[in-house]
N, C-alpha and C positions, 0 to 999 in steps of 0.2 A: 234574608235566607239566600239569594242570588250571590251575595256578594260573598258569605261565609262558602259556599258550593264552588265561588270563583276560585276562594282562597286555597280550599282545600285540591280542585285542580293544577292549579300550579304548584304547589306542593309535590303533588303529586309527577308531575312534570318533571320536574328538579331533581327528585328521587332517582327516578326514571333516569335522568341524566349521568346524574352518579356512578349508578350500577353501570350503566356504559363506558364511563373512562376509565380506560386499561393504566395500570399502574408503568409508571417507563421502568424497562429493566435498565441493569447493567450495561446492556449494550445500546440501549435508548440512548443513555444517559452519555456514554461515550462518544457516541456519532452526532451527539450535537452538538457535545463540545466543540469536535474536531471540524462538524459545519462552519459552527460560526466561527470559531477561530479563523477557517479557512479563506471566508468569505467577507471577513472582518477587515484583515493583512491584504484582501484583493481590493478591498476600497479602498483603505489608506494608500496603497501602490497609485491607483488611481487618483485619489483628490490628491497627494502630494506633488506634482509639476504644478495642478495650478495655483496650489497655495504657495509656491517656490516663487511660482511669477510673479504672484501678486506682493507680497511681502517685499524683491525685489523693487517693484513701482512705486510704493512708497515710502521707503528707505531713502537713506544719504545715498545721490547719482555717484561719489565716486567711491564710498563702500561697496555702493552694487557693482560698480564699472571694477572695482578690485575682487571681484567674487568674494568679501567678506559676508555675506548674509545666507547665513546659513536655515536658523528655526526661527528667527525672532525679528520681528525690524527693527532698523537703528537708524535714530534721527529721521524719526517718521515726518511724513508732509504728502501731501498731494498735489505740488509743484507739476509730476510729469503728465497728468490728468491735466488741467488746467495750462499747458504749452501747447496741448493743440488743438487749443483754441486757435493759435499762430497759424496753424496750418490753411493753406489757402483753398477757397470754400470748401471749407472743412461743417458747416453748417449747414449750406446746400449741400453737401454729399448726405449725412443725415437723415435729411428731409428726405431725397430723393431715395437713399436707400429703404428705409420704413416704409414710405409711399407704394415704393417697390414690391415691395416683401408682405404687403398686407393685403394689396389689389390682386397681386399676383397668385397671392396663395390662395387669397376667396375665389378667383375667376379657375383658377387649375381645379379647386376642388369641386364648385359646382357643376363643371364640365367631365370631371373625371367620373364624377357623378351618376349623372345623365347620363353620358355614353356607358359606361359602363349597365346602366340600368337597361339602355336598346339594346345591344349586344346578347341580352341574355333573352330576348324579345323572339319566336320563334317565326311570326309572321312577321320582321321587317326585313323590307327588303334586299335583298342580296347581302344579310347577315352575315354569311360566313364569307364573303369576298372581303366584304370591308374590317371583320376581326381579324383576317387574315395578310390584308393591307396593312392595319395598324401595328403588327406583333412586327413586320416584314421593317418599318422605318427602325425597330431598334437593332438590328442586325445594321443594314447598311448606312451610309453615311456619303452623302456625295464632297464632301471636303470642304477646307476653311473659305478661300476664295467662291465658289459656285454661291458656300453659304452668304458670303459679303453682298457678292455680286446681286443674290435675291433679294437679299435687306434693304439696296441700292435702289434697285427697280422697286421695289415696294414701298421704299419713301420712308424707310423706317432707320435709315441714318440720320445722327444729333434728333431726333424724336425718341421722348418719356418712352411711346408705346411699342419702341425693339427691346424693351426689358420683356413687356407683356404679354402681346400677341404670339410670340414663338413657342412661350413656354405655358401657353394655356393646355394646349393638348399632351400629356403625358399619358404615352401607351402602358409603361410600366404600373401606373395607378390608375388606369383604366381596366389593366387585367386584374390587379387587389380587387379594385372594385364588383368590378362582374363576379368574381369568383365569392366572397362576400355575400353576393344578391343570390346566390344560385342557393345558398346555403340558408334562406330565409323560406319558410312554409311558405307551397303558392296558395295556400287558402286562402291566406290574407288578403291575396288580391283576387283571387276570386270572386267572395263575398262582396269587394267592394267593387266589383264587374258585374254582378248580378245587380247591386241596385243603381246601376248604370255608372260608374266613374270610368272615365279615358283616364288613361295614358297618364298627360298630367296632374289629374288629380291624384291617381294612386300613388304616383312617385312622389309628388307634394307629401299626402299625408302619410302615406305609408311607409314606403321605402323609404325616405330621405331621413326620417324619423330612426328608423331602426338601424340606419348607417355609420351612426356617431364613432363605433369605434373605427373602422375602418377609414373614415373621414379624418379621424384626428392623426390617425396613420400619414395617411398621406400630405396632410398639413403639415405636421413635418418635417418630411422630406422636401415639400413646397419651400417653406419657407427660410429649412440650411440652404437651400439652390438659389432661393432670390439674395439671401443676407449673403451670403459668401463669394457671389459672383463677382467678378473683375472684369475675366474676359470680352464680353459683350461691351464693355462701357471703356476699355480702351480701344477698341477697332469702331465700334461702331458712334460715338459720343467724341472723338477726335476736334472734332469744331468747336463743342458745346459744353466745357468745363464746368457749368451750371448743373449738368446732365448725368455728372460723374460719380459714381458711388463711392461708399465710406472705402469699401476695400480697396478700391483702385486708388483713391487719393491718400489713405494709408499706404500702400504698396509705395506710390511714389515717394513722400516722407521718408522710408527708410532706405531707400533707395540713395537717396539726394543725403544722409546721414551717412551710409557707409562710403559714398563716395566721396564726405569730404575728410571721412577719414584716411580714405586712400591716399587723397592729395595731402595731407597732412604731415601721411610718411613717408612721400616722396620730394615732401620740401616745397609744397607748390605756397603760393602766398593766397592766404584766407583771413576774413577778417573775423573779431572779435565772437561776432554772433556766433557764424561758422563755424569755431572751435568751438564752443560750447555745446553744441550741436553733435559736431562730433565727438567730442571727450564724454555725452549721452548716449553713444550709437547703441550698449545693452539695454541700460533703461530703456532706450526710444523701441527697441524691440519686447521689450515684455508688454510695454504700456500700448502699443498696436497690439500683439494677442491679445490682454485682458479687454479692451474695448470691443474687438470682433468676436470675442466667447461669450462676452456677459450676458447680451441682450438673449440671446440665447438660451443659454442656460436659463434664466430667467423664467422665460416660454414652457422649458421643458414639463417641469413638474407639474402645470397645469394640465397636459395631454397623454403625460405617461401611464396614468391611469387608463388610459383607451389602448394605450399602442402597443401592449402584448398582445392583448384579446384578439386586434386587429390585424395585425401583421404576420397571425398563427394561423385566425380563420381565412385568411384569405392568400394563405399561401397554402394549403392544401391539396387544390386542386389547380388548374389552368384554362 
């Protein structure tokens, strides 16, 4: 009887559902066309460069080098993948870059975390000095050398940890953060203040829990700033070529590629390798993009699912 009474419920239910879906008019029917049409032509606008790129990298190097590769490849291989391996520590860049980008993102987020969780804290101390500290370093900047000079005195030249320690503290996902936490019921933690929990229990089990979107938010951001950086690891990694990230020892690659295409058309004498090398300079350029976006991308659709929710709620207020 329970089960025919279940049956008959959701029946009912269902019903129920029916009577409530409105039929699409005319102009329902119109405005979605004209949505997705509209929103359809905006993706393809967007996915096509980097299907342009990639098509070109593994295409024939001198149909590509001739702009013949239009929709389709020709004389497919993955030859320009597989040449830089050539590239000199090109496997410790890698390493170091990933390394990078994974330490770097977990230590930013669980600091931006934290800080962010005291900040909205009403008895800590001198509160509003140090949120108003923190907002104050993203306006000013004391400049490239002061910056060097503190890296210098700090010991954090040809050292792994001038990728890390600088970029732990990020004011801007400190303030997502907080703003985020202000936006959670304080009963939560109330409740778990009455049956006595500190500080970091509550933010252990409570807060850090209910963060995820806003976390995956700022993972993100973390982790384009660690993967994409150069700058740091040319000024500061100068000594320690071991130390040197993918984008930096990319950068150099094409670098050392257009320049010997330069000398090329100035008559300069280059050997065998070298012309090959440069007679690749377009390939050698998409095949650096495609390797610096993939990983990436990659990344993305695992966190995208968090990172409206996150980047909406926590930019509402300040």
């Amino acid at each position: 009887m329970k089960i025919e009474e279940m049956k008959s419920d959701e029946e009912k239910m269902t019903r129920k559902i029916k009577k409530r879906r409105k039929k699409l008019t005319t102009g329902d029917i119109i405005f979605n066309i004209i949505n997705y049409t509209f929103f359809g032509v905006f993706t393809f606008i967007c996915f096509l460069p980097f299907y342009y790129i990639f098509i070109n990298t593994v295409s024939s190097n001198e149909l590509a080098n001739a702009g013949l590769i239009t929709l389709l490849p020709k004389g497919f291989h993955l030859g320009n993948y597989f040449a830089l391996r050539k590239v000199s520590n090109f496997l410790d860049a890698v390493v170091v870059t990933v390394s990078r980008t994974v330490i770097g993102t977990i230590l930013m987020v669980i600091a931006s975390a934290f800080c962010g969780y005291l900040v909205t804290k009403k008895d800590m101390w001198g509160r509003r000095f140090w949120y108003r500290f923190l907002i104050i370093t993203m306006y000013f900047n004391a400049g490239l050398i002061p910056w060097y000079l503190n890296m210098s005195m700090l010991g954090l030249t040809n050292n792994f940890m001038g990728y890390i320690i600088p970029a732990i503290v990020a004011p801007y996902n400190i303030i997502l953060v907080k703003t985020y936490i202000e936006s959670i019921p304080l009963e939560l933690e109330e409740s778990a203040s009455i049956d006595g929990a500190g500080y970091l229990i509550r933010f252990y089990k409570i807060i850090f829990p209910l963060c995820k979107p806003i976390l995956a938010t700022i993972a993100i951001f973390g982790a384009l700033g660690h993967w994409n950086s150069f700058i740091d690891a040319m000024i500061l990694m100068g000594n320690k070529p071991e130390l040197q990230t993918l984008q930096y020892v990319l950068y150099v690659y094409l670098n050392k590629a257009n320049n010997l295409a330069a000398a090329m058309k100035q008559g300069g004498v280059v050997s065998s390798d070298m012309i090959a090398d440069a007679l690749s300079g377009r390939t050698i350029k998409f095949t650096v993009a495609m390797v610096s976006i993939i990983p990436i991308l990659l990344v993305y659709p695992f966190l995208s699912r968090y990172f409206q929710k996150g980047i909406m709620i926590g930019a509402v207020k300040g």
